[in-house]
VEXRO-436699 format. One record per residue (C-alpha): residue in three letters; x, y, z; chain. Coordinates in pm, whole numbers. Example, Ala and Ser with C-alpha at 12.3 -4.5 7.8 and 13.67 -1.06 7.14 Angstrom:
<nodes>
NODE | type | X | Y | Z | mol
NODE | ALA | 1230 | -450 | 780 | A
NODE | SER | 1367 | -106 | 714 | A
</nodes>
This chain:
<nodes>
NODE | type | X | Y | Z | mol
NODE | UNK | -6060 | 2422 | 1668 | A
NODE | UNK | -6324 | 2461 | 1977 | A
NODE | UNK | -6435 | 2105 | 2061 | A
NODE | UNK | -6552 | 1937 | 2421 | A
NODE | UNK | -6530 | 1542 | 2480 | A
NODE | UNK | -6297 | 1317 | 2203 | A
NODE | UNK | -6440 | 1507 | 1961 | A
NODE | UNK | -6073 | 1660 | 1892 | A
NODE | UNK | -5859 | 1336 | 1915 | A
NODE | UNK | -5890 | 1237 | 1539 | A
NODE | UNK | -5820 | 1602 | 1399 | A
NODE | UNK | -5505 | 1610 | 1622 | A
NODE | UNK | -5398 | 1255 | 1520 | A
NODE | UNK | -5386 | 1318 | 1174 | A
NODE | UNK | -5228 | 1650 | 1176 | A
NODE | UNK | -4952 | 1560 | 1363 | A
NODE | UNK | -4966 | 1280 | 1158 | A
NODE | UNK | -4894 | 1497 | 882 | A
NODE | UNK | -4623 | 1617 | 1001 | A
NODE | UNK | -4761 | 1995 | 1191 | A
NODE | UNK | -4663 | 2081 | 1531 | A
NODE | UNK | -5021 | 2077 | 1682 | A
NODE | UNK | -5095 | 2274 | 1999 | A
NODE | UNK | -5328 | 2168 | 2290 | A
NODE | UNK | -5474 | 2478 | 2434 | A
NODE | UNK | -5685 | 2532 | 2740 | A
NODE | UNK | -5970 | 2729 | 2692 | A
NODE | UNK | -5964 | 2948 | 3049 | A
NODE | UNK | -5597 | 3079 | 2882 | A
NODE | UNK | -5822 | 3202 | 2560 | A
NODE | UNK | -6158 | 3383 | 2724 | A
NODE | UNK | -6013 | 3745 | 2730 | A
NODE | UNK | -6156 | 3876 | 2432 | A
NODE | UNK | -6368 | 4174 | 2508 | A
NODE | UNK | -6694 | 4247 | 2386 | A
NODE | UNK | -6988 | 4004 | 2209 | A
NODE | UNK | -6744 | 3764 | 1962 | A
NODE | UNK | -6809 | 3549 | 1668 | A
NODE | UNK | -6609 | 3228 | 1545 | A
NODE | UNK | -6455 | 3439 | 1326 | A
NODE | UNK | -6315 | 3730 | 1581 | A
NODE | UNK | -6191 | 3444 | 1817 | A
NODE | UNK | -6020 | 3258 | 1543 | A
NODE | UNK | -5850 | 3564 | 1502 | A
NODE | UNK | -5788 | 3650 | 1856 | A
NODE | UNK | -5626 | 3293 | 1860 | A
NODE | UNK | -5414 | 3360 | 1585 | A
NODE | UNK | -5318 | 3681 | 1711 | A
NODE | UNK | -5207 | 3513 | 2029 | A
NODE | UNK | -5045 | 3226 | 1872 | A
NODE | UNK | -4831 | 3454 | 1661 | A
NODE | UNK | -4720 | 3625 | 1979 | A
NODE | UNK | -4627 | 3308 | 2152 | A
NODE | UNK | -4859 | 3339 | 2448 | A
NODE | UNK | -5066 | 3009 | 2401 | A
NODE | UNK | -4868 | 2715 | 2587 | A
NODE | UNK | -4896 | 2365 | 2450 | A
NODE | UNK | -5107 | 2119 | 2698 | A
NODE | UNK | -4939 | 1845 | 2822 | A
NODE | UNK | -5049 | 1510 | 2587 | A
NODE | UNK | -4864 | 1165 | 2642 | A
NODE | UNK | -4739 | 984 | 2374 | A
NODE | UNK | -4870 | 684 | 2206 | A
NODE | UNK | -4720 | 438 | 2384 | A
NODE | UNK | -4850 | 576 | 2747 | A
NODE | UNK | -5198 | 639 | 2576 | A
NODE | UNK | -5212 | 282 | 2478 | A
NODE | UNK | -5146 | 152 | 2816 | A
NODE | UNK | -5368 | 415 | 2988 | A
NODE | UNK | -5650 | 287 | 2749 | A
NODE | UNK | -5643 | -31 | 2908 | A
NODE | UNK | -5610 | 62 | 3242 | A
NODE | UNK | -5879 | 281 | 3203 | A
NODE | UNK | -6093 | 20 | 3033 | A
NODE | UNK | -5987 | -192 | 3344 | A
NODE | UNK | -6125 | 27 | 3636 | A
NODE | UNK | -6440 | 139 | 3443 | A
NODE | UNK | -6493 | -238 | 3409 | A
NODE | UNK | -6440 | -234 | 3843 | A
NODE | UNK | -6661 | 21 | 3865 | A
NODE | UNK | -6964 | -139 | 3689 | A
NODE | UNK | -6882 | -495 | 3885 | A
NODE | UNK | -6909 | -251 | 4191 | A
NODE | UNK | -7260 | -116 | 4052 | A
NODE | UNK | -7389 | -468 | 3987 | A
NODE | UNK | -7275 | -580 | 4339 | A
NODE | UNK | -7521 | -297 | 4517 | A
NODE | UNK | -7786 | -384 | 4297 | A
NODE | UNK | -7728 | -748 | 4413 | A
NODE | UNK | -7746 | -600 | 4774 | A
NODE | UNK | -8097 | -430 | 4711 | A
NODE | UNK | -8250 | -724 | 4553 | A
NODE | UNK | -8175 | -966 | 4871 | A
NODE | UNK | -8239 | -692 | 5121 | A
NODE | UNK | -8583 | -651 | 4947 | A
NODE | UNK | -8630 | -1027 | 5010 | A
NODE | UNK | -8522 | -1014 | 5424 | A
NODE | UNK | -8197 | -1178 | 5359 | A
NODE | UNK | -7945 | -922 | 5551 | A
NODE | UNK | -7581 | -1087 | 5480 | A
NODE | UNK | -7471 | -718 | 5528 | A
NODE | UNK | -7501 | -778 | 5824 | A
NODE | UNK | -7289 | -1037 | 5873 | A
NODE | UNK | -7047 | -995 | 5534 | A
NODE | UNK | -6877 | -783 | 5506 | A
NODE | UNK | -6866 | -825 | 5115 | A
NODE | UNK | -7107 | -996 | 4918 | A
NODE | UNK | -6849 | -1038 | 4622 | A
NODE | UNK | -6641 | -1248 | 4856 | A
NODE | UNK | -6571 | -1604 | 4871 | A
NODE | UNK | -6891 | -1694 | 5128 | A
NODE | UNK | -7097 | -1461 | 4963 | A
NODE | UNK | -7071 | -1568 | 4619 | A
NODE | UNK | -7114 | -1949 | 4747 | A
NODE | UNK | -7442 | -1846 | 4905 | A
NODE | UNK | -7560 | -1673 | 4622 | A
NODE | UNK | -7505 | -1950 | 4376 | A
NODE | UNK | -7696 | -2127 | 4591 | A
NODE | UNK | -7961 | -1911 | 4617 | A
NODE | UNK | -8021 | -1930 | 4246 | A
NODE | UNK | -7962 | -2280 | 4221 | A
NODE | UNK | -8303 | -2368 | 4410 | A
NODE | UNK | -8107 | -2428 | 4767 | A
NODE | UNK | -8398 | -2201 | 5006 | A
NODE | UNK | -8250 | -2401 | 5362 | A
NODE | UNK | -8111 | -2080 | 5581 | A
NODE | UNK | -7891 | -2401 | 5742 | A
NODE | UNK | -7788 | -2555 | 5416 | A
NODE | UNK | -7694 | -2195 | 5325 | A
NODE | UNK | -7492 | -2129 | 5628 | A
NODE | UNK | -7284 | -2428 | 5540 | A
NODE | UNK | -7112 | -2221 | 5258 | A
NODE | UNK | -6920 | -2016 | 5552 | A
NODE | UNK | -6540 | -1989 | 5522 | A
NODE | UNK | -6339 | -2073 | 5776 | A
NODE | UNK | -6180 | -1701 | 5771 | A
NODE | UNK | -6544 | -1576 | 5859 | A
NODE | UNK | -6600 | -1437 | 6249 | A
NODE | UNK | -6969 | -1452 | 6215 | A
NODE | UNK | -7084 | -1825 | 6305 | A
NODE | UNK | -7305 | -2085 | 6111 | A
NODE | UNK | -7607 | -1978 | 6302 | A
NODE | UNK | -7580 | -1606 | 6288 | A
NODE | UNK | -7558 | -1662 | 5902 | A
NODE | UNK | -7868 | -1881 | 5918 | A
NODE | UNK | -8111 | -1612 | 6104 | A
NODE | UNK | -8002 | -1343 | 5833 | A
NODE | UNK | -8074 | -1617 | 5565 | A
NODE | UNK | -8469 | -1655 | 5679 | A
NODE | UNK | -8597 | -1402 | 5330 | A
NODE | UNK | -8891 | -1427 | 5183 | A
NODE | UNK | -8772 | -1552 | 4789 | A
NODE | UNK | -8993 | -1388 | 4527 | A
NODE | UNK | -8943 | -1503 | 4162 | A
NODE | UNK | -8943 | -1164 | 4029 | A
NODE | UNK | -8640 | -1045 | 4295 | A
NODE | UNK | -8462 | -1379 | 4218 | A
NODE | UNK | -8479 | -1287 | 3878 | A
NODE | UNK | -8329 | -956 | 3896 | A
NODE | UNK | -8038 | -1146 | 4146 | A
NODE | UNK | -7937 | -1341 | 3847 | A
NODE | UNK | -7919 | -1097 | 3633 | A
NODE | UNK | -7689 | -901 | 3841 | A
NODE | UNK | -7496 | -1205 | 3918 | A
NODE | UNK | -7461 | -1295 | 3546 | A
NODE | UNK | -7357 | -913 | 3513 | A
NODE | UNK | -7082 | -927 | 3792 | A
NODE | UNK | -6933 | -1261 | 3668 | A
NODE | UNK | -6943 | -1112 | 3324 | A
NODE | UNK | -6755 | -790 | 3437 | A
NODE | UNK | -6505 | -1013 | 3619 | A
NODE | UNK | -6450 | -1181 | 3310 | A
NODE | UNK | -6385 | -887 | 3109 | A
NODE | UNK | -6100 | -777 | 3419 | A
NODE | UNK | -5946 | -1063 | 3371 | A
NODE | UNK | -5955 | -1041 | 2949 | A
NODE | UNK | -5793 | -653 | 3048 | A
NODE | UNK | -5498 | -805 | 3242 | A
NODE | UNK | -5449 | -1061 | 2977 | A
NODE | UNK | -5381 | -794 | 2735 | A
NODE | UNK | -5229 | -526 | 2955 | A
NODE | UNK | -4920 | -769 | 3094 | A
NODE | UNK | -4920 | -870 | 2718 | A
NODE | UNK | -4830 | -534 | 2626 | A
NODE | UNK | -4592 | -436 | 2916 | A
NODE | UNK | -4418 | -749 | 2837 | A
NODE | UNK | -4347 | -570 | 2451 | A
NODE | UNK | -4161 | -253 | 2634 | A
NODE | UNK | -3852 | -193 | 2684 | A
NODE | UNK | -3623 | -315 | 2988 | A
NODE | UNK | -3531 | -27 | 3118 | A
NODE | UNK | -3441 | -194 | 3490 | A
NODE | UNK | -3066 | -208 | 3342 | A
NODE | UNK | -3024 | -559 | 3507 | A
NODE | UNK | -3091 | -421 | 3861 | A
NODE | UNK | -3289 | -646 | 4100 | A
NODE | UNK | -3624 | -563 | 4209 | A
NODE | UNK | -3649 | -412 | 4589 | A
NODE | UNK | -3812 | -708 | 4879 | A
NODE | UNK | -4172 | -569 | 4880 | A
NODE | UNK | -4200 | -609 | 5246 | A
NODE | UNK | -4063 | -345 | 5494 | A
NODE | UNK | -4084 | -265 | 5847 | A
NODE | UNK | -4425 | 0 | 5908 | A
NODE | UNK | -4547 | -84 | 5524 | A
NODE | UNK | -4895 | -20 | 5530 | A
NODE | UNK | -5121 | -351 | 5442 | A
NODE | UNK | -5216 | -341 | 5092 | A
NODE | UNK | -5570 | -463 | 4943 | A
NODE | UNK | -5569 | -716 | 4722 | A
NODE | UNK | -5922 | -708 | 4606 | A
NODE | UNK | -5840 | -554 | 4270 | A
NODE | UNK | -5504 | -581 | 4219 | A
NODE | UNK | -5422 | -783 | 3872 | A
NODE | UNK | -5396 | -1097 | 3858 | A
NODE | UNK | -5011 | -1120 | 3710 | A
NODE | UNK | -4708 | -936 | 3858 | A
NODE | UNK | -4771 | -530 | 3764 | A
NODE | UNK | -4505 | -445 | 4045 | A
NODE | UNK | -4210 | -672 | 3845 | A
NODE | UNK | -4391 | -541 | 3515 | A
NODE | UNK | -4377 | -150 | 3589 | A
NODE | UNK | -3950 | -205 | 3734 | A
NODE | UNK | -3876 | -362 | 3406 | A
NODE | UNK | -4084 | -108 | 3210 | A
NODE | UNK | -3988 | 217 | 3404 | A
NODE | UNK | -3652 | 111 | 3572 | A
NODE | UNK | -3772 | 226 | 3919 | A
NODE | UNK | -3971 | 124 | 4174 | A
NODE | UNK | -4248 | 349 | 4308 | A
NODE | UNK | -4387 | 122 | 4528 | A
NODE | UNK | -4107 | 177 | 4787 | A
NODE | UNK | -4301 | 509 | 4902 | A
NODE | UNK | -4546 | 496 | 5194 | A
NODE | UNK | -4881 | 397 | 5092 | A
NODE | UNK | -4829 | 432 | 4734 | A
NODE | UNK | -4925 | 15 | 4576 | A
NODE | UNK | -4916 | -145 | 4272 | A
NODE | UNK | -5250 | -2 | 4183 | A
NODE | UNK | -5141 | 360 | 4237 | A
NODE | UNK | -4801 | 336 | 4071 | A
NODE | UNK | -5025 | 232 | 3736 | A
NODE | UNK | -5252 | 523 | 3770 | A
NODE | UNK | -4966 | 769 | 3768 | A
NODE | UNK | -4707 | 572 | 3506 | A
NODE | UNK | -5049 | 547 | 3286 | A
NODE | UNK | -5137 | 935 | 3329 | A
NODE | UNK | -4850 | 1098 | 3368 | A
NODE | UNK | -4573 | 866 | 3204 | A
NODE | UNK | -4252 | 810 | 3312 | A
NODE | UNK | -4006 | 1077 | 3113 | A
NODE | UNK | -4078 | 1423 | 3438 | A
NODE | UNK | -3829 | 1619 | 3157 | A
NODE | UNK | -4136 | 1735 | 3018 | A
NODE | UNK | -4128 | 1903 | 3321 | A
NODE | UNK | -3865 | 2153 | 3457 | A
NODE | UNK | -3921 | 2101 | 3783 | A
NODE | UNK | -4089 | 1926 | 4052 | A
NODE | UNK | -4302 | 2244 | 4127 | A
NODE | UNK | -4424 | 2253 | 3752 | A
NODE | UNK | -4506 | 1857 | 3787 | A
NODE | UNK | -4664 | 1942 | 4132 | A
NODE | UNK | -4881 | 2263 | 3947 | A
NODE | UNK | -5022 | 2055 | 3634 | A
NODE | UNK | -5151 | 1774 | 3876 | A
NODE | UNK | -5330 | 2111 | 4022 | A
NODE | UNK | -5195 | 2023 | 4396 | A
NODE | UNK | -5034 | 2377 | 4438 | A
NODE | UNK | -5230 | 2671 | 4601 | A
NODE | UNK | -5399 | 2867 | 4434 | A
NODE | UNK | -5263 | 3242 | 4498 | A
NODE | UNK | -5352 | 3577 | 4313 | A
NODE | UNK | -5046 | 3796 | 4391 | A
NODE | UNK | -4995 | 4141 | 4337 | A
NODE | UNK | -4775 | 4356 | 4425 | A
NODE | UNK | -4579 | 4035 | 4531 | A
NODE | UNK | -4833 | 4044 | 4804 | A
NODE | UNK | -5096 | 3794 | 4829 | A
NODE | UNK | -5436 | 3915 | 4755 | A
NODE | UNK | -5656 | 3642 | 4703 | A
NODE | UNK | -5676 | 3233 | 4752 | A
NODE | UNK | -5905 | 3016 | 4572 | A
NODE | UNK | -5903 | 2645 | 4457 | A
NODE | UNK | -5819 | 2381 | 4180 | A
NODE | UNK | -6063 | 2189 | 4058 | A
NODE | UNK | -5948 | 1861 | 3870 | A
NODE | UNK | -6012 | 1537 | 3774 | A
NODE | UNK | -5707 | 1417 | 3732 | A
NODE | UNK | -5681 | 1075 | 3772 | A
NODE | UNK | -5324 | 1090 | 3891 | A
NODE | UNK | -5406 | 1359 | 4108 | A
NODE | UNK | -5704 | 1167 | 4257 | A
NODE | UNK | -5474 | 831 | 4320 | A
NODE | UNK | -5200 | 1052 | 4499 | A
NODE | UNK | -5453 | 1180 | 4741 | A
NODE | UNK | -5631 | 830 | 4811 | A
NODE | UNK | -5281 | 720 | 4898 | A
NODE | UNK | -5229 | 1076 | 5121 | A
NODE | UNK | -5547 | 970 | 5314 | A
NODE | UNK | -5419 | 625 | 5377 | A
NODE | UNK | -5089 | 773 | 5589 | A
NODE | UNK | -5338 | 878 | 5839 | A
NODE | UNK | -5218 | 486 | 6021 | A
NODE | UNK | -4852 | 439 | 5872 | A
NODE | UNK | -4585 | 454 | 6144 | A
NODE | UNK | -4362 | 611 | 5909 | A
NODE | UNK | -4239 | 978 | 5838 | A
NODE | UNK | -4462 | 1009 | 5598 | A
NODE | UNK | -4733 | 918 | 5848 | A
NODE | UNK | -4611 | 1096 | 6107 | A
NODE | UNK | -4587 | 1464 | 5899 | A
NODE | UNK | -4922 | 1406 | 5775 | A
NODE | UNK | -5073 | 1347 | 6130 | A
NODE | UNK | -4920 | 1667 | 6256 | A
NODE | UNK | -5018 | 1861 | 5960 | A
NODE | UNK | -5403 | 1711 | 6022 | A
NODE | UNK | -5419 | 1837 | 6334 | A
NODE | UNK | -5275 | 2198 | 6265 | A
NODE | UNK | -5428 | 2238 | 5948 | A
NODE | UNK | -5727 | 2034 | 5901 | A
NODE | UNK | -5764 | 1708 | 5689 | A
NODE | UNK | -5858 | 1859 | 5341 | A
NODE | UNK | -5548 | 2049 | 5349 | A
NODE | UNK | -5333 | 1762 | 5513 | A
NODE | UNK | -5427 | 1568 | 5227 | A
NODE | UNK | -5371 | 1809 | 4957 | A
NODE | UNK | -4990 | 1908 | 5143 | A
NODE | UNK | -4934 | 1546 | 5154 | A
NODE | UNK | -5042 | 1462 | 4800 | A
NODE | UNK | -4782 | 1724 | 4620 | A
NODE | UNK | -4534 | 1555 | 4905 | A
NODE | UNK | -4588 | 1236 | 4721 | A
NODE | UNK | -4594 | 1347 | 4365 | A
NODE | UNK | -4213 | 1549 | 4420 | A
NODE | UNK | -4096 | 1199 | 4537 | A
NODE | UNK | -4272 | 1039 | 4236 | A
NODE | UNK | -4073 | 1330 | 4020 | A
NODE | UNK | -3752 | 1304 | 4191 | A
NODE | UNK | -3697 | 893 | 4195 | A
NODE | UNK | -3838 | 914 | 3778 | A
NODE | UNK | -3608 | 1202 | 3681 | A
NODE | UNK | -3274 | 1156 | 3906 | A
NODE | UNK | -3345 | 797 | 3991 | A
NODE | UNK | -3308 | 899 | 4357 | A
NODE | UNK | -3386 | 609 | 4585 | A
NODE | UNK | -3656 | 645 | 4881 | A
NODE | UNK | -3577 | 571 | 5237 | A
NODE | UNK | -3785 | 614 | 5528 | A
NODE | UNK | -3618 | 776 | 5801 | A
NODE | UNK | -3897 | 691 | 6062 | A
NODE | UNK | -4141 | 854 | 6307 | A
NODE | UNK | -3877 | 872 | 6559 | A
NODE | UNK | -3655 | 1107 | 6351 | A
NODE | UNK | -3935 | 1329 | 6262 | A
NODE | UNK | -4087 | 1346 | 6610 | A
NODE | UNK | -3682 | 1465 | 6734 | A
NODE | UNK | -3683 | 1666 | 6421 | A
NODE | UNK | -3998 | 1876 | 6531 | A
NODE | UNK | -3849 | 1904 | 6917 | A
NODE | UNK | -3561 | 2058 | 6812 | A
NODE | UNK | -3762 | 2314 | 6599 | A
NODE | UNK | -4002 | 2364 | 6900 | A
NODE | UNK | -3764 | 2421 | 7138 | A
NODE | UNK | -3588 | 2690 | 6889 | A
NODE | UNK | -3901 | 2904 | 6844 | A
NODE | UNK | -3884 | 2877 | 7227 | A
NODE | UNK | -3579 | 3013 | 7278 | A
NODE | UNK | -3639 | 3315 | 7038 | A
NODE | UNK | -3997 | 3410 | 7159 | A
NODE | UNK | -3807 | 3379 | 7510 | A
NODE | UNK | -3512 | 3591 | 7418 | A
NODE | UNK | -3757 | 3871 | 7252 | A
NODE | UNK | -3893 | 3854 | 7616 | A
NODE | UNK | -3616 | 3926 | 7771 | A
NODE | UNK | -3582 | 3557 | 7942 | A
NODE | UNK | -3339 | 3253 | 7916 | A
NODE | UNK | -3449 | 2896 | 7835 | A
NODE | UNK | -3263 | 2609 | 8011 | A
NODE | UNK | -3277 | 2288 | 7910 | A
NODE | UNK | -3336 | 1990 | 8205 | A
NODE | UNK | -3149 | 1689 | 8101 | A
NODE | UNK | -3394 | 1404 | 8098 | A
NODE | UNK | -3406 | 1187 | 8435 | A
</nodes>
């Protein structure tokens, strides 16, 4: 069966509800019949190469990871449409002269929603308004007044209450998701095995945002669920951690190794070799969501003061960031492999040890390039 979109999740759900071991192909492994086809030549062409055993079965969670990737899914398509009613919120009061931007830095925040609601309950004072300023805010009462001076136009206030209806609406709907989400990872199993959950805090943790985050515990939800906590790596959260358990699952023996983990989240180069040499590079293109978290969380080692932090920066600067990130992504997801499959535990050795680490390397290509040369390195002890 040929199908783009959903289109094939039913058909596969009841055959292998029937009992038949149902294959998930992908198309680019299929394209190598030769000449004009018809539906019936490929059919037969995939027969042909089923019967040989060269189509491999895509990798498909199973229904209990599908069901908790559904609403997780549901949950940051729901973010993503607050997000879109937000900037339409933006447009509507920059229209009218009122530029909070420039003195918010988020209209969705506690300040901004108070002047808002205000706003649309009649209040039109740019001092009255001001007044709704949090104590956390740098900007002063009068700075917020000047950038409250708009000109209010009934058909622009209209379309700010319907965006602001829309937002509270989608936050409603978050909240309904998290409801039923830590409902459901409360029904697992406890897999933790009575071990305690690691202290969350740790020397050169990088801050984490809490704009999104759920509302309930996920971190003390996933341990139970999974036995292991992911959060331990640098710059991996809470948020992260769900993307990958909810993608990817949590049983790596589907696959062999970390390398064949790193290769279906398409983070491995890209090589045609023949000849075992080299003859070609190209690209991956994905979209992953698994893949896409790790390399969000890649980007954010750019200021950890760990090891982590510290290989990334040097590969940045020696390789570029695009292929910092990429490195540091498949870094990330063999850690992710190793602590699910082997239950190894994480521990940050430090930007000190790597910077020694990389002397002592340096100062060995020295001495070689220097013995090729025909000279002698000699170490000065330090003063």
């Amino acid at each position: 069966m040929q199908s783009t979109g959903v289109y094939w999740i039913a058909v596969f759900d009841i055959l292998e509800a029937a009992g038949l071991e149902v294959y998930l192909v992908n198309a680019r492994e299929t394209k190598n019949l030769p000449g004009r086809k018809s539906d019936v030549q490929e059919s037969q062409w995939l027969m042909k190469l089923h019967t040989y055993g060269l189509l491999r079965n895509s990798f498909r969670p199973s229904q209990q990871i599908r069901t908790m990737r559904t609403y997780w899914r549901q949950r940051n398509d729901l973010i993503r449409a607050a997000g879109r009613h937000i900037q339409r919120m933006q447009k509507a009061m920059t229209q009218m002269n009122i530029q909070l931007a420039n003195v918010l830095s988020d209209v969705s925040g506690v300040t901004g929603q108070a002047i808002v609601k205000a706003v649309l309950a009649g209040e039109r004072d740019p001092h009255q308004l001001a007044r709704f300023r949090d104590c956390r805010m740098k900007a002063s009462e009068e700075e917020i007044a000047r950038c409250l001076e708009g000109n209010w136009q009934e058909d622009l206030l209209f379309v700010l209450k319907q965006e602001q209806d829309g937002y509270e609406f989608c936050q409603q709907q978050i909240a309904e998701c998290d409801r039923q989400l830590q409902h459901y990872l409360q029904q697992r199993e406890d897999r933790s095995q009575g071990s305690s959950l690691p202290e969350e805090k740790r020397k050169g943790r990088l801050k984490k945002k809490k704009g999104n985050t759920p509302q309930f515990d996920l971190r003390a939800a996933l341990f139970r669920m999974v036995g292991t906590d992911l959060t331990v790596i640098d710059s991996i959260d809470v948020t992260t951690a769900m993307t990958i358990l909810s993608e990817a699952g949590w049983d790596m023996s589907k696959w062999k190794t970390e390398n064949h983990f790193v290769s279906w989240l398409r983070l491995c180069p890209d090589n045609r070799i023949s000849g075992d040499k080299i003859i070609g590079k190209g690209r991956l293109p994905t979209n992953n969501r698994a893949t896409m978290a790790l390399k969000m969380a890649a980007n954010a080692l750019r200021t950890s003061q760990t090891y982590l932090g510290a290989q990334f920066r040097r590969l940045r600067t020696k390789l570029g960031a695009p292929i910092a990130i990429k490195a540091m992504a498949a870094k990330l997801a063999r850690l992710v492999y190793l602590m699910l499959r082997y239950g190894m535990a994480y521990v940050d050795q430090g930007v000190e040890f790597y910077d020694a680490q990389q002397r002592k390397l340096q100062v060995k290509s020295l001495k070689r390039k220097a013995a090729q040369l025909g000279f002698q390195i000699i170490e000065v002890p330090a003063a």
